[in-house]
Structures are given as structure tokens and as C-alpha cells.
MARKOL-777626 format. One record per residue (C-alpha): residue number from 1; residue in one letter; x, y, z. Coordinates in steps of 0.05 Angstrom, whole numbers, plus 5000, padded with zeros to 4 digits. Layout:
+-----+------+------+------+------+
| seq | type |   px |   py |   pz |
+-----+------+------+------+------+
| NUM |    A |    X |    Y |    Z |
...
+-----+------+------+------+------+
//
This chain:
+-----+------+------+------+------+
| seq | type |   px |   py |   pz |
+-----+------+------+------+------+
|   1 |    X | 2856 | 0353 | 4316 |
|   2 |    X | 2845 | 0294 | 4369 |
|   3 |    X | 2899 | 0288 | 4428 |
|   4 |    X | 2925 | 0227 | 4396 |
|   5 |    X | 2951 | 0277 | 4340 |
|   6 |    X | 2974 | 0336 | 4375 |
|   7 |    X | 3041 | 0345 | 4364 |
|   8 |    X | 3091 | 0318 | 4419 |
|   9 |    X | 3092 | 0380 | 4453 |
|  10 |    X | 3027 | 0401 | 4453 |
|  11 |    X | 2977 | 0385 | 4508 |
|  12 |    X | 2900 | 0387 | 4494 |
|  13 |    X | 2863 | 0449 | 4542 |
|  14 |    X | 2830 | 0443 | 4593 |
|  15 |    X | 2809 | 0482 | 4665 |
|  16 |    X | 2850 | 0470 | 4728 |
|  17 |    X | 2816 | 0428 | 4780 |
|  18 |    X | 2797 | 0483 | 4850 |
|  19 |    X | 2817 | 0437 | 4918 |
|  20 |    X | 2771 | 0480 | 4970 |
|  21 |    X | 2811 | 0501 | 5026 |
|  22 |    X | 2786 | 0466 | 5096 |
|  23 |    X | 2794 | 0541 | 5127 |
|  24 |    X | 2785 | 0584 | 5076 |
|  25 |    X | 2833 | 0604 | 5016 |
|  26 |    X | 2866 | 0660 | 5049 |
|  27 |    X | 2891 | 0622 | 5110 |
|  28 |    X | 2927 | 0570 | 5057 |
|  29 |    X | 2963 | 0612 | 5016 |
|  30 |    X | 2984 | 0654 | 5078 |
|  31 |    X | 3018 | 0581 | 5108 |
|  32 |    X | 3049 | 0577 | 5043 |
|  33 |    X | 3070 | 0642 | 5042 |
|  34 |    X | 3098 | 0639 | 5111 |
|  35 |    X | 3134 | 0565 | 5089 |
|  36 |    X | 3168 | 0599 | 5031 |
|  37 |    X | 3191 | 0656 | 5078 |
|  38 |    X | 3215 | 0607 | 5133 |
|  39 |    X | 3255 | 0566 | 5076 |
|  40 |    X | 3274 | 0635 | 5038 |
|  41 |    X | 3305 | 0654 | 5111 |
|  42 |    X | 3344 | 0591 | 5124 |
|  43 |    X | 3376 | 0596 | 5049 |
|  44 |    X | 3399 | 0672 | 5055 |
|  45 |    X | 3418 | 0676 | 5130 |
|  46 |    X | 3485 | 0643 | 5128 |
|  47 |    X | 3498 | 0700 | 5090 |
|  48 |    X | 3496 | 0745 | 5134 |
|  49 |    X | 3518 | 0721 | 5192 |
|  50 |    X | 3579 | 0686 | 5157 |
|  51 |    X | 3627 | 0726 | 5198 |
|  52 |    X | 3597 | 0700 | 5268 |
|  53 |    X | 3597 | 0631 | 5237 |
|  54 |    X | 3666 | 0629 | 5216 |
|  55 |    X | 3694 | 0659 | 5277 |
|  56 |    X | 3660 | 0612 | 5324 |
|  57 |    X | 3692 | 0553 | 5279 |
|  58 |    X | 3761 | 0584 | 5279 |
|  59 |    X | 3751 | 0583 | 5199 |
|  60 |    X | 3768 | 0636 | 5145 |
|  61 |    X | 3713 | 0663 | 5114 |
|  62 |    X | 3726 | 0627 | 5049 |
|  63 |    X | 3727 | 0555 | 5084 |
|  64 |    X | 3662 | 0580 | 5121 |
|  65 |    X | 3627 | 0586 | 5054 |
|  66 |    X | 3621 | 0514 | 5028 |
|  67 |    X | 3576 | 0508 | 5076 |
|  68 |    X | 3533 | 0562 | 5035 |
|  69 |    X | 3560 | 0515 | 4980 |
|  70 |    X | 3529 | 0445 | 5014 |
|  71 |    X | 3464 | 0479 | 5023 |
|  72 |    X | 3464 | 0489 | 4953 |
|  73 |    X | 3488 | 0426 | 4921 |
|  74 |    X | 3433 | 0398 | 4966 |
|  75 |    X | 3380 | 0436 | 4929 |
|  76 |    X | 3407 | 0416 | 4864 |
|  77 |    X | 3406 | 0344 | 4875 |
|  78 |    X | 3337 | 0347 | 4928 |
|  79 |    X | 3290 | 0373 | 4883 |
|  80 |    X | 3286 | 0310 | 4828 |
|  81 |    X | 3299 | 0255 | 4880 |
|  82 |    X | 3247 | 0273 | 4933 |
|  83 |    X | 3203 | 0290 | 4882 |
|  84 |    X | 3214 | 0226 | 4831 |
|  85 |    X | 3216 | 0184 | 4906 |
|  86 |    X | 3151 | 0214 | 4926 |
|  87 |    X | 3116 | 0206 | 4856 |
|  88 |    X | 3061 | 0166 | 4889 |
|  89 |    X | 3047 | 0214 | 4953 |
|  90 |    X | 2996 | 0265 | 4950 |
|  91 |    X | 3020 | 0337 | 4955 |
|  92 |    X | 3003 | 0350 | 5023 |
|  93 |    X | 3043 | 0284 | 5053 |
|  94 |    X | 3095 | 0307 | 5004 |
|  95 |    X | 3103 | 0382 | 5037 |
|  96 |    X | 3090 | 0346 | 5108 |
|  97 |    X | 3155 | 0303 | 5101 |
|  98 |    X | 3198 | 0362 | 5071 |
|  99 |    X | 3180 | 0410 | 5120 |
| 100 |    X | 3197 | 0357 | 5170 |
| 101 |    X | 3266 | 0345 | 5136 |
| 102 |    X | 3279 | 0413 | 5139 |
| 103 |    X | 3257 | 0422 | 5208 |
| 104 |    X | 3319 | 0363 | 5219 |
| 105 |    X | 3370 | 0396 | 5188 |
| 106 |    X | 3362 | 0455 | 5216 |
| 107 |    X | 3367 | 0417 | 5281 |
| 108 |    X | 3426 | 0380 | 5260 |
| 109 |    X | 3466 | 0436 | 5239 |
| 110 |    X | 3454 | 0464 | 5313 |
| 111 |    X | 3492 | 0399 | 5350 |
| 112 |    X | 3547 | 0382 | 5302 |
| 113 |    X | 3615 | 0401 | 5328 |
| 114 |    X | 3655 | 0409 | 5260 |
| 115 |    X | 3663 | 0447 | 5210 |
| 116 |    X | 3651 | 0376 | 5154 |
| 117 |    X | 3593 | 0358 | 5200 |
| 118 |    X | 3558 | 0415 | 5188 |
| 119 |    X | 3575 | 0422 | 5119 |
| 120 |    X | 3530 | 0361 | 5124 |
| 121 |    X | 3479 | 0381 | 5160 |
| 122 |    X | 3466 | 0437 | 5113 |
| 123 |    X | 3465 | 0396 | 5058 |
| 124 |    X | 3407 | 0352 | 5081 |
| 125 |    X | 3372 | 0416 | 5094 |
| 126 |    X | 3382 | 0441 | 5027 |
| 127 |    X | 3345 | 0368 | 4998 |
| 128 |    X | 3272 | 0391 | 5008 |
| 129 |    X | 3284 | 0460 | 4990 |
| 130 |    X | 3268 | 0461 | 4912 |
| 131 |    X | 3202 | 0420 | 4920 |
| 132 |    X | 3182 | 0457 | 4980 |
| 133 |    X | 3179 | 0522 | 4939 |
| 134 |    X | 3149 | 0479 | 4874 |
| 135 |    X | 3101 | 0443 | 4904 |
| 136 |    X | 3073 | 0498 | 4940 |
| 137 |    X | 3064 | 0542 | 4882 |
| 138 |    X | 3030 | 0482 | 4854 |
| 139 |    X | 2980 | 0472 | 4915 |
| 140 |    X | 2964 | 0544 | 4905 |
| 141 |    X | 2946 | 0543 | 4833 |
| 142 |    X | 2897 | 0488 | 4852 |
| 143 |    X | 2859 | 0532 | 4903 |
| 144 |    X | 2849 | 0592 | 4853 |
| 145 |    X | 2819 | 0606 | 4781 |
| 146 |    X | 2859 | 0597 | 4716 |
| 147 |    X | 2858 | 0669 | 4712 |
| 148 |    X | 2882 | 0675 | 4779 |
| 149 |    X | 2945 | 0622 | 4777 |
| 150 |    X | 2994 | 0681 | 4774 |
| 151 |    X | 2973 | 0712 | 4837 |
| 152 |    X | 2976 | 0651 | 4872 |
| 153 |    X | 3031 | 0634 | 4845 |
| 154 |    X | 3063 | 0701 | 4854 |
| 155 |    X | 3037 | 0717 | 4933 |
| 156 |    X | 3076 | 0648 | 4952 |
| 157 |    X | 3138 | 0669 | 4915 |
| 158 |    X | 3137 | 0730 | 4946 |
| 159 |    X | 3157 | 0696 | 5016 |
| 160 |    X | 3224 | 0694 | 4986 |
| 161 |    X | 3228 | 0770 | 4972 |
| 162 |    X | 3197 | 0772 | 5041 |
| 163 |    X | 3262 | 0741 | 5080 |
| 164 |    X | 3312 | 0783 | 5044 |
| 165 |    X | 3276 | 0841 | 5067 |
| 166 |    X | 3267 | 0814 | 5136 |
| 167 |    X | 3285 | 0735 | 5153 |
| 168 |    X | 3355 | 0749 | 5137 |
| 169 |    X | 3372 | 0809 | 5171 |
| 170 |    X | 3334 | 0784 | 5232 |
| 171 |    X | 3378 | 0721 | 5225 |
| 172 |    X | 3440 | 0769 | 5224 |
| 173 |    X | 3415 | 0805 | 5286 |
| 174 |    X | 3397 | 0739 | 5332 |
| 175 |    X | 3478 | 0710 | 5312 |
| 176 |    X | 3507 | 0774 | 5328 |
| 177 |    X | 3475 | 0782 | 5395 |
| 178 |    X | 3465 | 0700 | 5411 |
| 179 |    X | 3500 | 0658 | 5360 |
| 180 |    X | 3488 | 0629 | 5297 |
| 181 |    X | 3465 | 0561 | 5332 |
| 182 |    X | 3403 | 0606 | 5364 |
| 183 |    X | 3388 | 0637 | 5299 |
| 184 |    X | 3380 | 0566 | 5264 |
| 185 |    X | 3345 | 0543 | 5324 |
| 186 |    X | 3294 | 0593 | 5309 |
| 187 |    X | 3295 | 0582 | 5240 |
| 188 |    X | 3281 | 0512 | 5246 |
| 189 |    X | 3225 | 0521 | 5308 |
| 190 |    X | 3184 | 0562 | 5248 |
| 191 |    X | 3189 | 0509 | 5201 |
| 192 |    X | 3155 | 0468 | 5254 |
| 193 |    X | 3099 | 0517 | 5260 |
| 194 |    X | 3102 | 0514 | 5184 |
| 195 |    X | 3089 | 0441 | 5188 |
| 196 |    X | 3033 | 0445 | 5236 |
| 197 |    X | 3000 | 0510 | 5197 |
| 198 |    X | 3001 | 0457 | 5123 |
| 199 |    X | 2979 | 0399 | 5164 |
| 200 |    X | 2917 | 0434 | 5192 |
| 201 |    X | 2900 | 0492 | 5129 |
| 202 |    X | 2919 | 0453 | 5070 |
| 203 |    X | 2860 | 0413 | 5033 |
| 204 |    X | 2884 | 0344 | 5028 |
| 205 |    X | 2886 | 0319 | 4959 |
| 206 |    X | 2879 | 0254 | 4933 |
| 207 |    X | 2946 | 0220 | 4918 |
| 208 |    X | 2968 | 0179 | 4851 |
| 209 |    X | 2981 | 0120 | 4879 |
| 210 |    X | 2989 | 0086 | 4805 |
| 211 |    X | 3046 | 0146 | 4785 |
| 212 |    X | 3112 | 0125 | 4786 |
| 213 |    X | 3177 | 0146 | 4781 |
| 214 |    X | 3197 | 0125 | 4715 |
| 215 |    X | 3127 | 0167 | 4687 |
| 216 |    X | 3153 | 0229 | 4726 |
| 217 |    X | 3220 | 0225 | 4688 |
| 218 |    X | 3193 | 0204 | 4619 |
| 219 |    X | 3143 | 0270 | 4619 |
| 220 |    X | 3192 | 0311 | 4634 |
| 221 |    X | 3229 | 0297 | 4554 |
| 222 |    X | 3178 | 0359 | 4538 |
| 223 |    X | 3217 | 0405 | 4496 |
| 224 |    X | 3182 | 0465 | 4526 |
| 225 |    X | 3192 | 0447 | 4599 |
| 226 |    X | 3268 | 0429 | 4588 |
| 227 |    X | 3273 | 0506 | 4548 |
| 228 |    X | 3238 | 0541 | 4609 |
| 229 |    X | 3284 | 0502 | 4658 |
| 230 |    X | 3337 | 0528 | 4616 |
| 231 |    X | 3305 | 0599 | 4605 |
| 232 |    X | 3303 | 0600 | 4690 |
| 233 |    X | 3382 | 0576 | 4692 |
| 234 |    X | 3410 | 0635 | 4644 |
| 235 |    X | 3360 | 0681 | 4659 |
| 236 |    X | 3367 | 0695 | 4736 |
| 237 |    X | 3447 | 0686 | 4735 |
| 238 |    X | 3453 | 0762 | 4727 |
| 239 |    X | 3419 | 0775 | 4781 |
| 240 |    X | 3460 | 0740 | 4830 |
| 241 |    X | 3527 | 0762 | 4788 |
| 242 |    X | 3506 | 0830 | 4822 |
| 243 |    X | 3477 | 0811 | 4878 |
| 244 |    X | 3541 | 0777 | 4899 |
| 245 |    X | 3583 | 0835 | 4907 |
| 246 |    X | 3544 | 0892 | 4913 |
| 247 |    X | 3572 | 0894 | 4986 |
| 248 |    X | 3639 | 0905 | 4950 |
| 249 |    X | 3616 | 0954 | 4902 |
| 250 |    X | 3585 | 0996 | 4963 |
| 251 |    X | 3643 | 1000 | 5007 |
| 252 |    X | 3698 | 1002 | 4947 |
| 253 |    X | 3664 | 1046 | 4888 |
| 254 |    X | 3607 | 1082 | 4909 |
| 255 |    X | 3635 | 1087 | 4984 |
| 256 |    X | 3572 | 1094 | 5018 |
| 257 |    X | 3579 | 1095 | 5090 |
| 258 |    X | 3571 | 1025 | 5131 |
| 259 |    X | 3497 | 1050 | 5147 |
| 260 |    X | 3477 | 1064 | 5078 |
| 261 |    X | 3493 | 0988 | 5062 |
| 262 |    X | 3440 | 0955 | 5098 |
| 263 |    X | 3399 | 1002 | 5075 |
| 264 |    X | 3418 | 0982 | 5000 |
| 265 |    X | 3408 | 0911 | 5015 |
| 266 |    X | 3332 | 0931 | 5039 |
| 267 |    X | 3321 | 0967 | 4977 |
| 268 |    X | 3340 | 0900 | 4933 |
| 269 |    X | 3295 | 0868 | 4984 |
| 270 |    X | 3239 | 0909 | 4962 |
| 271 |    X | 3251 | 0910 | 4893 |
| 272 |    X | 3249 | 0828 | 4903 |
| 273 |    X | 3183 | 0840 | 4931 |
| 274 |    X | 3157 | 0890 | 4878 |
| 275 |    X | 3184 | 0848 | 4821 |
| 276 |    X | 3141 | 0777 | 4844 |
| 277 |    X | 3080 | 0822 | 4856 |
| 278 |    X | 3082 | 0862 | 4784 |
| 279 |    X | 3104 | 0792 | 4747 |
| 280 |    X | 3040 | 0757 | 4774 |
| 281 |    X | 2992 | 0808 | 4759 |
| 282 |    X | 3023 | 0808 | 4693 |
| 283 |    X | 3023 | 0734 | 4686 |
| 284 |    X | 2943 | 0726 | 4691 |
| 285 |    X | 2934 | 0778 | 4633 |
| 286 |    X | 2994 | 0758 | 4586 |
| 287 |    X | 3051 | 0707 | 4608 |
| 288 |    X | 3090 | 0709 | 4545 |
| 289 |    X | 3090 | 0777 | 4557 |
| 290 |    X | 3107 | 0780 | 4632 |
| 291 |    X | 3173 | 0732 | 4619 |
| 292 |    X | 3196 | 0779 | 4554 |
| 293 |    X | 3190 | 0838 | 4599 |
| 294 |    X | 3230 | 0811 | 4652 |
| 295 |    X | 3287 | 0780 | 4613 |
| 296 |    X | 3293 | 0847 | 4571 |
| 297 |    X | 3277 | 0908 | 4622 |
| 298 |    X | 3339 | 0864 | 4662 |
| 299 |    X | 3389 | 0871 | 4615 |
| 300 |    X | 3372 | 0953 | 4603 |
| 301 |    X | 3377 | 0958 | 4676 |
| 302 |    X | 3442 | 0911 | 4686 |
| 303 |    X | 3468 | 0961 | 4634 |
| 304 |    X | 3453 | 1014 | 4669 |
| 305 |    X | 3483 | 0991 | 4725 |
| 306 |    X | 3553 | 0982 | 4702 |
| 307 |    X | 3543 | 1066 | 4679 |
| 308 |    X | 3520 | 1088 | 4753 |
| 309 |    X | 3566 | 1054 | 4807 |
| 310 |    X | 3596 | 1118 | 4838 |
| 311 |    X | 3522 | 1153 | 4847 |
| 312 |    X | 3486 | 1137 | 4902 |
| 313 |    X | 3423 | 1159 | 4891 |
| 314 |    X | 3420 | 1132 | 4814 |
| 315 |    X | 3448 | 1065 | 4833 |
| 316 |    X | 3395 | 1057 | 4894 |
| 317 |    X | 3347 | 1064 | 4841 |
| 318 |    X | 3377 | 1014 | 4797 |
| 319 |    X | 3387 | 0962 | 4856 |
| 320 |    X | 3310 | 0968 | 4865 |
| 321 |    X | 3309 | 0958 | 4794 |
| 322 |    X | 3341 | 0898 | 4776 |
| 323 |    X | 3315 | 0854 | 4833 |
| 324 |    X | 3240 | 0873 | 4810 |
| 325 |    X | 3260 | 0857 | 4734 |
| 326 |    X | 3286 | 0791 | 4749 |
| 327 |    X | 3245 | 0763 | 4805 |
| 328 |    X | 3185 | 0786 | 4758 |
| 329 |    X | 3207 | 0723 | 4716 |
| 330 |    X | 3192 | 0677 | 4776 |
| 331 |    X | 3113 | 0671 | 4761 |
| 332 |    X | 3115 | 0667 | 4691 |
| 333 |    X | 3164 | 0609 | 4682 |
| 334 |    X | 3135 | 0572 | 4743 |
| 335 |    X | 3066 | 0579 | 4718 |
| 336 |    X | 3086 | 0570 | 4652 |
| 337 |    X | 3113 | 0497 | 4670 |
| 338 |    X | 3041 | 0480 | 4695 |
| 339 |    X | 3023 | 0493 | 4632 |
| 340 |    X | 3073 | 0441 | 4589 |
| 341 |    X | 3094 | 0396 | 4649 |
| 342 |    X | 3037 | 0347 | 4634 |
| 343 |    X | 3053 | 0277 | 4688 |
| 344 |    X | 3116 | 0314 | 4708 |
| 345 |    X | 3086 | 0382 | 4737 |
| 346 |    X | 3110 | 0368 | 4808 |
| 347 |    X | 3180 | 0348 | 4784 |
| 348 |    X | 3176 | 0413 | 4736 |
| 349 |    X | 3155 | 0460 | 4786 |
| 350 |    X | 3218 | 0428 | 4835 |
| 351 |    X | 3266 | 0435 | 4782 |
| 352 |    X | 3252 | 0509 | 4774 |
| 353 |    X | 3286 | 0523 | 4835 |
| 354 |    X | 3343 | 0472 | 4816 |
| 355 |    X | 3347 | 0525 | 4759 |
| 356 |    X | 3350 | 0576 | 4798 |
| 357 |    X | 3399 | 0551 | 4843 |
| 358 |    X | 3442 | 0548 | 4785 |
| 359 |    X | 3434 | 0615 | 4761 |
| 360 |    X | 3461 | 0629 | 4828 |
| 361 |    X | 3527 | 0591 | 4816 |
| 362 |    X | 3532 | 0610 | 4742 |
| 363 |    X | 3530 | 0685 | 4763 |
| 364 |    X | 3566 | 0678 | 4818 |
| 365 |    X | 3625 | 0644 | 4779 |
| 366 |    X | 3620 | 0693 | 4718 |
| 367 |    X | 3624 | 0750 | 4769 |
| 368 |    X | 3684 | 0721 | 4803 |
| 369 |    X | 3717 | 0705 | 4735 |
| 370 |    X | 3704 | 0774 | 4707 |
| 371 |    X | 3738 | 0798 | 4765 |
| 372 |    X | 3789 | 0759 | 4769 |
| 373 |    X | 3815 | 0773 | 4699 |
| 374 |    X | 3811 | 0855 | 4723 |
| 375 |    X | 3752 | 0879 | 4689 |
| 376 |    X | 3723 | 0914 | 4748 |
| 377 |    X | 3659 | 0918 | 4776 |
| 378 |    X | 3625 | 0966 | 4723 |
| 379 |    X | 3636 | 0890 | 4683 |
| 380 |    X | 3584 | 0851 | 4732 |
| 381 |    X | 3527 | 0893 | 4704 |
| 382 |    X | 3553 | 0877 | 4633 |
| 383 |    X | 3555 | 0797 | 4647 |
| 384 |    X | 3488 | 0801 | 4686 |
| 385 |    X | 3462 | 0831 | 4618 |
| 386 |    X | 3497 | 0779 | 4573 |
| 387 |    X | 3463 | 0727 | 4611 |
| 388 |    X | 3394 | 0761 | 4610 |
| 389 |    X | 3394 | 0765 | 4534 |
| 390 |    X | 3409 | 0688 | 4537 |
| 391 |    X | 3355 | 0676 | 4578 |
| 392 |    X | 3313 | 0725 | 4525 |
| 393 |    X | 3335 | 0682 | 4459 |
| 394 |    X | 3319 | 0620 | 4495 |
| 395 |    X | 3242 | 0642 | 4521 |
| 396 |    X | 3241 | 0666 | 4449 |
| 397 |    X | 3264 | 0599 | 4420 |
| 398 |    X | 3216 | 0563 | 4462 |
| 399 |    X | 3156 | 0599 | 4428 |
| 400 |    X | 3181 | 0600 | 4356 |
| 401 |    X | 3181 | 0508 | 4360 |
| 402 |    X | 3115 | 0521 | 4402 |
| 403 |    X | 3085 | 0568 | 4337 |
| 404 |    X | 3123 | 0516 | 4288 |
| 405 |    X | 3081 | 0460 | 4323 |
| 406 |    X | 3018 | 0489 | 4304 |
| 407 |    X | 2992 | 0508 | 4372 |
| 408 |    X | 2982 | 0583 | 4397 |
| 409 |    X | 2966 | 0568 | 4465 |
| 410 |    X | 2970 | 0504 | 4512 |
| 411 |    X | 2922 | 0500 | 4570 |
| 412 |    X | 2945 | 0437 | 4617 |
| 413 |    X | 2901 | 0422 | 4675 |
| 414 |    X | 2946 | 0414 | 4744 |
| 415 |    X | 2920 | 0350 | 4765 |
+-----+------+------+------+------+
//
């Protein structure tokens, strides 16, 4: 069968392109790494500091969370316009502006002196944040082996597990003690050193000067990428359906002391970590596999969750556990769109994390709902399972039209 017949969603194989590092492989990734822990950090840290923010704007802590909410309607929106804007950049100029837009609005958010200011502020930093993390992954599948692309793939993710575990708690610590201007200050001084790190270790590839916008959002009528996208934006709500209020749940069912609860939140910050570590090593055996595992050992363990919320010890287990199911899914869909996203892989891989930004709002709203109408916590595990099956049946879908098409396997070359 010649590429002129392959059906519509079927790409002919072929073996990714290797871009040689100018300072060795291990120095790149690490500056991506670092980059996705920098970004990772100035996502989550509102969240913690949230009460030092609000107080220092005489706001409630509900009116201090839309700007949690601008950051995230600026990922939404970011991720296809600076990507389908910077169609004919190459991918280092493209991670060289965003790092520098997020370096801004980190800045801004520091010197505006209301509340609607920095509510916009935020939301310009949010813009880059979806094609930082894509493009990234992308630039590190080009330095590796095919067989490799998980790792990669995975060890840049991982920043993200990274400043749970530590960028946001750090972030909590420097607004308590100096205010939450400082701690963005910081925030945004590393994204400079960020910038200077991909400027000076990333190999500089060529870029498409004859791409265009209109080919980036043609590409991207694939059937498979649009059912990953999907697969990422059911799949990871249940997550953050937990994740939401498992402060609540300590203090108000399990009533674990206030110590215990950081110590809780490290736990799901190490289960982040373990989960994008086990999914990429998966990933470069089996991929199918790696995302089937994820989707389904999440809903047991969401299950299991609603069963164990006044035992400590059992539900420390299970809030390792359901962090390392879910964030395993992270490599296999996002290597999985190199794969499918043919002309569109940069606006794929960017969209990903417009998926998974909302995942975030669709668990946080079904949690809030479920609440709402008095179903209790035990519920959140429950809904965090019902949205992990959806993101099962449509992974599943997605290969039944790709073994209906005639094709077991599709090998794109990121290019």
C-alpha cells in the first residue's frame, strides 16, 4: 500500500530524525527538565500561598481564586495561538519567546496594584504554558532513539511532579515569610535562567519557514489526535476531582493532624513523580499498554479511595497511588500524538496540556457539584473513577477505528 492510499488516518513509518545536543544530551534534557519544573512551580504555587495572597488584597479566598482561574483560561486559549502564530519558527526561537513571556508575566503580576490587574497578569503568564511543556517534550524526542521517546519524554514531564513535591511548597514558604510578590519574583528570575540554559544547550533546529498556520490547523482533523486529546481531557479529571479537596478530606474525615497534611501532599508529590517515571519506561516497550494501565489501575484505586477515607495509613497509600496511576498516562498520550500528529505535532503536543488543563476544571466542577448536591467526599473517588473509565472507552475507541483502518501500528517521524 503506497502513502497516497493509506487510509486518512494512517501515516506511512518511518525513524525520528536525532538533533545532536551542542553540550551533550544530558545537559538538554536537564534545561528542560528544570523549564518544566520552573513552569510546573508558577502553575501550583498560587495554591498554596492563596491565603497570603488574598489577605494582602483584602479579598476572600473565593475572589482570590480567579486568579488561579486566569492562569488557567490563559493556558487554554495559549497553547493553539502561540503555537498556530509561531507555525513558521523553529522550536528553539519558539521556547525562547515563551520562556520570555513567561518571564513577563511573572514580572507583571509582581507591580500591578489590583486585584483585575493581576487577574491579568496571570493570564498572560498562563499563554505560553501549554506549548512550553509540548514543545519541550517534542525537542526531547528529537535528541533520543525511537525506543527511547518515552524516557525523554517522561524525564521532562517529570519536572511537573518535581514542583509539587518541592517548587510549590518552597513557593508557600518564601510568601509566608516575604510575600507572594518575592515568591513570583523568584519564580520568574528562574525562568530567566531557564531561558539562558535553552538558548545556550538546546541544538538549534532548522525552522519551516514554508509551514503555515492554516497547515497546522488542517493536520490536526486527524481522528486519532482529536480521540487522544479527548482521552487526556476525561482521563486526568479524576485526578484533580481528588486532588482538589483532599485538604478537606484530611482535616474533616480522616482528621489527621495539621502536620500530617503536608506530609500527605508530599506523598501525592511523589506518587506524581513515580507515576511519569513507570509510564515512560512502559511507553518504550508497549504504549497501548502503558495508557490502558493508567486509565484502568486509576479507577480501581479512585474506588478504593472512596472505601478508605477515615484510615490514615491505607489512604496515604492510596494518595501515592492515584497520582502515579494517572500521571503515568502523561507519556503515553503525549508520545502517542507524535505518532498521529503528522504537520500538526507541535500544535498536538500544546494541546495536550490544553487537555489537561481541562481535566482540571472538569474534575474540579464534578467534585464541587457532587458535593454540593450532599454526596460526601467518599463520592469524589467514585466521580474520579467514572471519569477514568471514560477516558478508558475512549483510548479503547481510538484503537478499534485505528485496527478498522487496516493499520496495526503508525510510526510518524517528528520532523
Amino acid at each position: 500500500m503506497s502513502p497516497e492510499t493509506l487510509p486518512p488516518d494512517a501515516l506511512p513509518p518511518a525513524v525520528a530524525p536525532l538533533i545532536p545536543p551542542p553540550h551533550g544530551r544530558t545537559a538538554a534534557i536537564g534545561v528542560l527538565t528544570f523549564g518544566a519544573f520552573v513552569v510546573g512551580t508558577g502553575e501550583f504555587a498560587i495554591m498554596g500561598m492563596l491565603p497570603e495572597f488574598a489577605a494582602s488584597l483584602g479579598l476572600s479566598d473565593a475572589d482570590a481564586g480567579y486568579a488561579i482561574t486566569a492562569y488557567a483560561l490563559g493556558v487554554v486559549i495559549g497553547a493553539p495561538l502561540i503555537t498556530i502564530l509561531g507555525a513558521r519558527l523553529s522550536r528553539k526561537e519558539l521556547l525562547l519567546s515563551m520562556l520570555l513571556l513567561f518571564v513577563f508575566g511573572n514580572i507583571l503580576s509582581i507591580c500591578m496594584p489590583t486585584p483585575g490587574l493581576i487577574e491579568v497578569a496571570r493570564f498572560i503568564t498562563g499563554l505560553p504554558h501549554g506549548a512550553l511543556f509540548g514543545i519541550s517534550a517534542l525537542v526531547a524526542a528529537t535528541m533520543v532513539e525511537r525506543s527511547r521517546r518515552g524516557w525523554a519524554v517522561g524525564r521532562v514531564l517529570s519536572g511537573i511532579a518535581i514542583s509539587t513535591l518541592i517548587g510549590a511548597p518552597f513557593s508557600t514558604f518564601a510568601a509566608n515569610h516575604f510575600g507572594w510578590r518575592i515568591a513570583y519574583l523568584i519564580i520568574g528570575l528562574f525562568g530567566l535562567l531557564t531561558f539562558f540554559g535553552v538558548w545556550r544547550y538546546i541544538p538549534a533546529d532548522q525552522p519551516n519557514r514554508r509551514n503555515s498556520p492554516l497547515r497546522e490547523v488542517t493536520a490536526m482533523g486527524n481522528t486519532q489526535v482529536l480521540l487522544t486529546l479527548l482521552t487526556a481531557a476525561i482521563g486526568f479529571g479524576g485526578m484533580f476531582a481528588i486532588y482538589t479537596y483532599l485538604t478537606s478530606i484530611l482535616q474533616h474525615v480522616t482528621h489527621v493532624p495539621e502536620w500530617a497534611v503536608m506530609l500527605y501532599m508530599v506523598i501525592w508529590g511523589c506518587g506524581m513523580l513515580a507515576g511519569a517515571n513507570a509510564g515512560a519506561w512502559i511507553v518504550d516497550r508497549k504504549l497501548d499498554l502503558a495508557a490502558i494501565l493508567a486509565l484502568g489501575g486509576s479507577a480501581i484505586v479512585m474506588l478504593t479511595f472512596a472505601c478508605v477515607l477515615e484510615q490514615p495509613i491505607a489512604l496515604a497509600v492510596i494518595v501515592f497511588l492515584v497520582p502515579s496511576f494517572v500521571n503515568g498516562l502523561g507519556p503515553a498520550l503525549q508520545t502517542r500524538l507524535m505518532d498521529f500528529a503528522g504537520d500538526a505535532q507541535t500544535l498536538a503536543a500544546s494541546l495536550n496540556h490544553s487537555a489537561f488543563n481541562i481535566a482540571n476544571a472538569l474534575g474540579a466542577s464534578l467534585g464541587s457539584m457532587l458535593l454540593a448536591h450532599q454526596f460526601g467526599y467518599s463520592a469524589l473517588g467514585i466521580g474520579g473513577a467514572v471519569l477514568s473509565c471514560g477516558g478508558l472507552a475512549t483510548y479503547l475507541l481510538a484503537l478499534l477505528l485505528l485496527r478498522r483502518s487496516g493499520q496495526k501500528e503508525i510510526r510518524q517521524p517528528i520532523v
